[in-house]
N, C-alpha and C positions, 0 to 999 in steps of 0.2 A: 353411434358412429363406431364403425368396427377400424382396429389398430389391424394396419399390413406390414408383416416384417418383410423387409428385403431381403433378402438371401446374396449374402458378395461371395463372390469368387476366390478359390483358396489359391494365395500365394503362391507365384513359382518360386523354383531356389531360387534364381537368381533376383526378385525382387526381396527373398528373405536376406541374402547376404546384400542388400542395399546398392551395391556395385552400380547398377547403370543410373541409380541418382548420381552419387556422387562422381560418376566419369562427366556428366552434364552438367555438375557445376564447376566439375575442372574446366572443361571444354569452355564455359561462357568467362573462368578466370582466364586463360592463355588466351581467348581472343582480345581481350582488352590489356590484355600486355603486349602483345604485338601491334594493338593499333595504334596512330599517332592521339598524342593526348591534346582531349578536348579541349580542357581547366585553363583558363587565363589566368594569370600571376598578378592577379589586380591588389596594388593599382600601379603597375609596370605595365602591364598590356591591359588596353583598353579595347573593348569589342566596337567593332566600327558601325558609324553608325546610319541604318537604314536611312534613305529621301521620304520626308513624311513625316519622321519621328517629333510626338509632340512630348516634349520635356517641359522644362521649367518656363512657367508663361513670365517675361517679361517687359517691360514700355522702351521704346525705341524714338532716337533721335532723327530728323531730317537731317540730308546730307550739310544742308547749314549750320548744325548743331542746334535746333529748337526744335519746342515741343510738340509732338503730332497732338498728344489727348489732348480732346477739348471737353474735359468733363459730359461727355454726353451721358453717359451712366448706363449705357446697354448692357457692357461688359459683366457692372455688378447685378444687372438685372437678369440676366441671364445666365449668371453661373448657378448650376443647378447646389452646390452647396455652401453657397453664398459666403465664397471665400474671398470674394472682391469686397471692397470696402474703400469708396472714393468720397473725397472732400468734396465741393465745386470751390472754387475761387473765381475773383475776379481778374482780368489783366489790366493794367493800368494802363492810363492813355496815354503815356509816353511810349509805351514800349512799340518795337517794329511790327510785333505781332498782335496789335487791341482789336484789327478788324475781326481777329477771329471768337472775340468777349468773354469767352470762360478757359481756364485752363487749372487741374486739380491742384490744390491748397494740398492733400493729404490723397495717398492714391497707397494703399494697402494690400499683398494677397496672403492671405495666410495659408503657409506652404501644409499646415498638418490637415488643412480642411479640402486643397485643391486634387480632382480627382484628374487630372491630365487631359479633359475632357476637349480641349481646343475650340471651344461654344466661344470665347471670347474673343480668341484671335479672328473669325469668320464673322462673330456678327459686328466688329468695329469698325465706323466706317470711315476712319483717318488713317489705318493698318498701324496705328499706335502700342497695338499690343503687338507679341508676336511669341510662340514657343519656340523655345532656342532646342538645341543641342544636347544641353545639359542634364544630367542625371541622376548625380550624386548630390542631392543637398541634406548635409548634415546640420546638425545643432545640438547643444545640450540643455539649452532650457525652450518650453513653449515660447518665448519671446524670438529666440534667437531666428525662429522657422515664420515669421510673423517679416516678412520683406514690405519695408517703407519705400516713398519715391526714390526716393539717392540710390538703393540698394538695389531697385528694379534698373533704374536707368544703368545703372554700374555693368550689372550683368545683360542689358540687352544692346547696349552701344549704339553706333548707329546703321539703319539701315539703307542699303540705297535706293534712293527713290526717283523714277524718271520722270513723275508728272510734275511737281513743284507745285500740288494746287493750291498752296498758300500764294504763293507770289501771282499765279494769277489771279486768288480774289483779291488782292491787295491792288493789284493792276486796277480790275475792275471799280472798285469803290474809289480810288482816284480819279477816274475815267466821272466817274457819274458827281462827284464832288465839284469837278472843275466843268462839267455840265454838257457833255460828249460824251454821245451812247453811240 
């Protein structure tokens, strides 16, 4: 295999006394001195934020204050790096809400494993989960980024809901109880 030298082109003056680099990088410093500055002064200015945007996934209350999740376990079945991690429990037969039989004992996401992906919000089918807003979650130890129920319900509050299909299946098993379909 035969070596081809290139042969480069001999410098002009003015590329020897370096001048029209450094007027182009004067040029690219004055233009960003005269333009208005990008930089947000965070956390004083927060950058606003897109419709869409999926942040921190958390569990959400009906407008009645009770719980959508019914332990169905899609959530953790489906998050592809299996940062869900849900108890089932039981409901007791006292409570106003037993027609609905399971709702999570222990409902876990651990924020260092969760990729932002929104697979949970879209395949739950109570809209129990939901991605908020939120962006910045901090912690200083592994535990701290490890969000339990209290912690999810905290930060997703409630949302509002128009259909109430808790109260109509509760309607309905009334209905078929007292022996009227």
């Amino acid at each position: 295999m035969a070596i081809k030298i290139v042969e480069r082109r001999p410098l002009s003056f003015a590329e020897k006394t370096y001048l029209p680099q450094i007027i182009a990088g004067l040029k690219v410093t004055w233009d960003n001195l005269v333009k208005p500055p990008v930089t947000l002064q965070y956390p004083d200015e927060r950058p606003v934020i897109p419709a869409g945007y999926r942040g921190v996934p958390t569990l959400v209350r009906d407008p009645h204050g009770r719980e959508k999740c019914v332990s169905c376990q899609l959530c953790e079945f489906v998050c592809p790096p299996k940062a869900i991690r849900i108890t089932p429990g039981e409901i007791l037969e006292t409570a106003d809400n037993n027609h609905v039989e399971k709702a999570p004992k222990e409902f876990e996401i651990n924020m260092l494993r969760c990729i932002y992906c929104g697979l949970c919000q879209e395949v739950c089918p109570e809209e129990a989960i939901w991605l908020q807003g939120q962006y910045s979650m901090t912690g200083k130890t592994r535990e701290e980024m490890v969000n339990n129920k209290e912690k999810l319900y905290e930060l997703g509050g409630t949302l509002p809901d128009s259909h109430y299909k808790w109260d109509k299946k509760k309607a309905e098993a009334e209905r078929q109880q007292h022996g009227h379909h």
